[in-house]
C-alpha positions as CSV (number, residue, x, y, z in Angstrom):
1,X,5.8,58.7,-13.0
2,X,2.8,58.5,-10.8
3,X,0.7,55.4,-11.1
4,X,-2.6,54.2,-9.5
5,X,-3.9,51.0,-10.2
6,X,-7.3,50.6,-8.7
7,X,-8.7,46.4,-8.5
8,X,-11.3,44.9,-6.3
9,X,-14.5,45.8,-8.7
10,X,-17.5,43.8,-9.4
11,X,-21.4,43.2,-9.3
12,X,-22.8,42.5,-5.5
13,X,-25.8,41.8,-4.4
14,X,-27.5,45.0,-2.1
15,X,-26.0,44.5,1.7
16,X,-23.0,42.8,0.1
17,X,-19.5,43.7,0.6
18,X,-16.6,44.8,-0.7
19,X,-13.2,45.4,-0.4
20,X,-11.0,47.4,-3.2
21,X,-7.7,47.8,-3.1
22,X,-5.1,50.5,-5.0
23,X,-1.9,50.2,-5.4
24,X,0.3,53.1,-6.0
25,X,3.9,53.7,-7.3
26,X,6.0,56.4,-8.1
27,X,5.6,58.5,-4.9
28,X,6.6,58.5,-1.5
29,X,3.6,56.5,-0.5
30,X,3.5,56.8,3.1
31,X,3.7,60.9,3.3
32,X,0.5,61.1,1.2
33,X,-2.9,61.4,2.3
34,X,-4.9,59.0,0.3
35,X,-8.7,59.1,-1.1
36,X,-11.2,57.0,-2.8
37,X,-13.4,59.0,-4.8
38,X,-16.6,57.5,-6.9
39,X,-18.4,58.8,-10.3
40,X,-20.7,57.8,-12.3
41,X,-21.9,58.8,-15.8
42,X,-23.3,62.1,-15.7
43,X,-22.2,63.5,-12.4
44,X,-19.0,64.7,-10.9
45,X,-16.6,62.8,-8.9
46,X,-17.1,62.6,-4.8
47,X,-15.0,61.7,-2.6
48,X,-15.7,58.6,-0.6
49,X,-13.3,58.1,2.2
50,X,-10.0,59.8,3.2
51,X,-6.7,58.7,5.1
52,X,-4.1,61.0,6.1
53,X,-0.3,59.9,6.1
54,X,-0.7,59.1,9.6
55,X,-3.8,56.6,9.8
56,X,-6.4,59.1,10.5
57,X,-9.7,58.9,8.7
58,X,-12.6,61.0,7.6
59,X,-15.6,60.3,5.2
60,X,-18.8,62.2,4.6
61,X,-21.8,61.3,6.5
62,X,-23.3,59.4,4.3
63,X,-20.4,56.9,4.4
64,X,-19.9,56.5,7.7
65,X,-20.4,53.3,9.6
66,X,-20.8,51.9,6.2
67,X,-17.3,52.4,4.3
68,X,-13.7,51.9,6.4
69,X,-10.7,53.1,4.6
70,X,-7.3,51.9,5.5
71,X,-3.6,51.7,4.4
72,X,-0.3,49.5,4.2
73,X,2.7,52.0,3.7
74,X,4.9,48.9,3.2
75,X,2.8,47.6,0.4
76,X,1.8,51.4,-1.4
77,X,-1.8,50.2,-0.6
78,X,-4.9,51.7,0.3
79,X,-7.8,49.7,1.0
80,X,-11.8,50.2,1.1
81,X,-14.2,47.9,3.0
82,X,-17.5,48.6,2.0
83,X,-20.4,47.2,3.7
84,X,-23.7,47.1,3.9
85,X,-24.0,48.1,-0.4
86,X,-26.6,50.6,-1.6
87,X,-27.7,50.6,-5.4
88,X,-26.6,54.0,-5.1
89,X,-23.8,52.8,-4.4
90,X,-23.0,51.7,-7.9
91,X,-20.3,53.7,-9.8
92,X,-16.5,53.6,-10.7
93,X,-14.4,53.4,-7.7
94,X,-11.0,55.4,-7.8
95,X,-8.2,56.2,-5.3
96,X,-5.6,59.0,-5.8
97,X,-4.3,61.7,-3.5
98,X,-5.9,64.0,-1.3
99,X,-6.4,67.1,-1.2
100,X,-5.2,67.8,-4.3
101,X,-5.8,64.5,-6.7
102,X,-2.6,63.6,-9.1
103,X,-3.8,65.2,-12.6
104,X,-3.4,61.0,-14.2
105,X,-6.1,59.3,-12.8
106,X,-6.0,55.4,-12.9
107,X,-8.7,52.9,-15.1
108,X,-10.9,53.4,-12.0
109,X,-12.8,49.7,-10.2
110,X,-16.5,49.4,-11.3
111,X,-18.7,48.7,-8.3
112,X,-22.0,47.4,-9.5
113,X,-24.9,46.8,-6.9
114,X,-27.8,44.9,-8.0
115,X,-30.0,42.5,-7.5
């Protein structure tokens, strides 16, 4: 059974940083391309950052320069650096696969910029 467990959460000042991680079991880890998606109440989930099975990344504009997405196939990891925090920013923070996201997603990280 497929598990993602997303961690890393919490309330940051704007221009603060972050880093969340997500650990994943029950797959062949290192053949999947990975993505962190976001949503908050009331609007559908985006995707924030992707990482193909062999490092490469993509994100949309809006992220770029700003978020860095990464991996460790040894540990079933995927990480996200997020820098330079927007209140827009704000919402739950989840990982699963990409393109085609595992139908069980995990608890999700809240990401919470404020002042």
């Amino acid at each position: 059974q497929v598990q993602l467990v997303e961690s890393g959460g919490g309330l940051v000042q704007p221009g603060g940083s972050l880093r969340l991680s997500c650990a994943a079991s029950g797959t062949i880890f290192s053949i999947r391309h990975m993505g962190w998606y976001r949503q908050t109440p009331g609007k559908q989930r985006e995707l924030v950052a992707i990482i193909f099975s062999g490092g490469t990344t993509n994100y949309p504009d809006s992220m770029k320069g700003r978020f860095t997405i990464s991996r460790d196939n040894a540990k079933n990891t995927v990480y996200l650096q997020m820098n330079s925090l927007k209140p827009e920013d704000t919402a739950v923070y989840y990982c699963n696969f990409y393109p085609q996201p595992f139908s069980s997603w995990g608890q999700g990280t809240q990401v919470t910029v404020s002042s």
